[in-house]
C-alpha positions in Angstrom: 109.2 110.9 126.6 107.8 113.1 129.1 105.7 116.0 128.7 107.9 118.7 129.1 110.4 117.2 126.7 107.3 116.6 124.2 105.9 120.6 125.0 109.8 121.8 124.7 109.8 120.3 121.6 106.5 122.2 120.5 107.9 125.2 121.8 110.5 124.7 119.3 108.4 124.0 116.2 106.3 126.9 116.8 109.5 129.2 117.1 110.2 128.3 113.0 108.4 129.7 110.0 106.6 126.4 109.6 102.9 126.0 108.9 100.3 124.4 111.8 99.8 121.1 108.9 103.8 120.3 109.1 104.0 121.1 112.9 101.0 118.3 113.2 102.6 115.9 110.7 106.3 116.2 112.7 104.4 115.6 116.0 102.4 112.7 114.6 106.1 111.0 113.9 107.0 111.6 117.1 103.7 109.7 118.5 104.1 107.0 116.1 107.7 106.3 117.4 106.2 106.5 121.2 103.5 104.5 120.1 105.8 101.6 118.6 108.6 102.4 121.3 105.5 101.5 123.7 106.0 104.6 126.1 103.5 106.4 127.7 102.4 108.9 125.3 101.5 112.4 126.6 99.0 113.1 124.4 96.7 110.2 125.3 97.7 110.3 129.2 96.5 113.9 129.7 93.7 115.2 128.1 94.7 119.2 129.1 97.8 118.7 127.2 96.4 117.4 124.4 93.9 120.7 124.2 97.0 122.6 124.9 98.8 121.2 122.1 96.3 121.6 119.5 95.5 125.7 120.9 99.1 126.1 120.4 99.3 124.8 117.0 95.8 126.5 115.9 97.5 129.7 116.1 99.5 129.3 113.7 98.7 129.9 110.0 97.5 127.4 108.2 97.5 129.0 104.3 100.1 127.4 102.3 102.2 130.3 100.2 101.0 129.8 96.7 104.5 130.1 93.8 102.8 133.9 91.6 101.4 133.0 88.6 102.7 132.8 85.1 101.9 135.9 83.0 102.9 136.3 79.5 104.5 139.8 80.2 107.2 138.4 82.5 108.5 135.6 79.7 112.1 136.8 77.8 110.7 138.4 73.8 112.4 135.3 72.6 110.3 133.0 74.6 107.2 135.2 73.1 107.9 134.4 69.6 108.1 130.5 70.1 104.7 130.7 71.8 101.9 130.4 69.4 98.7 132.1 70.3 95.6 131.8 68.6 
């Protein structure tokens, strides 16, 4: 693993929809695997790269999209009658 494979992979995560939580969760897989492969890891060899990492990911959003809440209005009218409220 090199660093430009490791930084083209980056590239590539940051070019999806995915939040800066799952980008750091993928890339701590692919540390653990360089760690047990016993490789020279990147991240731990160069200090720049591992601020460059982490400034990349920062910019991405971190807020989880949140499912709209339930509201009464939105059931079906039959739904409505089997819900009981006191």
């Amino acid at each position: 693993m090199t660093k430009a494979s490791c930084c083209a992979y980056l590239a590539h995560l940051m070019s999806t929809k995915l939040k800066h939580h799952t980008i750091r969760r993928k890339i701590a897989s692919v540390r653990y695997f360089i760690e047990v492969s016993e490789l020279p890891d990147p991240w731990k060899q160069s200090k720049l790269f591992a601020e460059y990492t982490n400034h990349k990911i920062n910019q991405k959003p971190s807020r989880q999209s949140q499912a709209a809440p339930m509201r009464l209005k939105i059931l079906t009218p039959s739904m409505q009658n089997s819900i009981r409220i006191h």
